[in-house]
N, C-alpha and C positions, 0 to 999 in steps of 0.2 A: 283060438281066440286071438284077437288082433290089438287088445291092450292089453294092461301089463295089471295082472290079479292083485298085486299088491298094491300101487296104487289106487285102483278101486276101495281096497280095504281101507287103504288112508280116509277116504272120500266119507264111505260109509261110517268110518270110525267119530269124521269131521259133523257129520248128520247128526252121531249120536249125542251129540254136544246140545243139541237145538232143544227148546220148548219140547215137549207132548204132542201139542200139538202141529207141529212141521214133524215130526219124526214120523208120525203117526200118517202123513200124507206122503210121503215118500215114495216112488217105486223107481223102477229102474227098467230100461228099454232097450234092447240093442239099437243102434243109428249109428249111418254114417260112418259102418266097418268098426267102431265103436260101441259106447256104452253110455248111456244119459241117463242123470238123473235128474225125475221129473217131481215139483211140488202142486199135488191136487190139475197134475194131466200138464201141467206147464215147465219146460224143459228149462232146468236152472244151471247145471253144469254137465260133464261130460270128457270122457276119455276120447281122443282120436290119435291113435300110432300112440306118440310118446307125449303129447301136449292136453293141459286141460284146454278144455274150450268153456269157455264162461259166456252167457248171456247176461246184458250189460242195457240199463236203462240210458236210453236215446240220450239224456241229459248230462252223464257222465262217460258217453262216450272217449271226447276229446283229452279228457283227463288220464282215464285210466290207456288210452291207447298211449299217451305221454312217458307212461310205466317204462321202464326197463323189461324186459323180457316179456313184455307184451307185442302182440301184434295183431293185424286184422287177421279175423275169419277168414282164409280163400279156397274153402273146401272144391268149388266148384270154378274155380281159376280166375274168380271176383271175388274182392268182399262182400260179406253178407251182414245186412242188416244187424246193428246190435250184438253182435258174435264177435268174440275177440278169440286167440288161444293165447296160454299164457306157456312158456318154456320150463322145462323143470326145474332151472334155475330160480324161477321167479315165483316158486312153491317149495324153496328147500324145508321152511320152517311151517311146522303146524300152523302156529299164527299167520303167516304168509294165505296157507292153505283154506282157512277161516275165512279170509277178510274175500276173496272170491267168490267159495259159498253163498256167503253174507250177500255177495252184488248177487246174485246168481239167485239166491230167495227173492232179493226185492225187484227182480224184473219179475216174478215170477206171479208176486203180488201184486205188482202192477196193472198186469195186465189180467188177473181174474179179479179187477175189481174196476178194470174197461167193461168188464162184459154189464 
């Protein structure tokens, strides 16, 4: 495996926190030598090596990339659309942990309610 099991559980443990209905929508995917977790097929956060990666609505982009222990996505040696990773630092507390999630639902909402 190429992240790290426990953090995942954090993640998962962070999910269990949600409505019925998001928990209940939930699955999980390997990507990107990593691990995503997806709401109703739309990818909301995600483990790569040691960082979460958070999907991040277009509008709060500039803010939250503002973050401390944030930075752009460059999986592919550019940033990428809407993709931020956040540093472990900048998830030491559950709360911390939540409030990503939290962006990570609402792109995820977003955008199955573009379709």
């Amino acid at each position: 495996m190429a992240y790290d099991e426990q953090f995942a559980q954090r993640i998962r443990a962070s999910f269990e926190l949600q409505p019925q209905a998001v928990r209940t929508n939930i699955t999980e995917k390997k990507m990107f030598g990593g691990i995503a977790f997806l709401y109703c097929g739309k990818m909301t956060v995600g483990i790569i090596k040691e960082n979460l990666m958070v999907r991040v609505v277009s509008s709060k982009m500039d803010r939250i990339l503002s973050t401390e222990h944030v930075r752009p996505m460059d999986f592919a040696k550019r940033p990428m659309k809407e993709f931020v990773y956040v540093s472990q630092e900048g998830i030491a507390t559950e709360e911390q942990l939540l409030n990503y999630i939290e962006l990570g639902l609402e792109h995820a909402k977003q955008k199955l309610n573009e379709l």
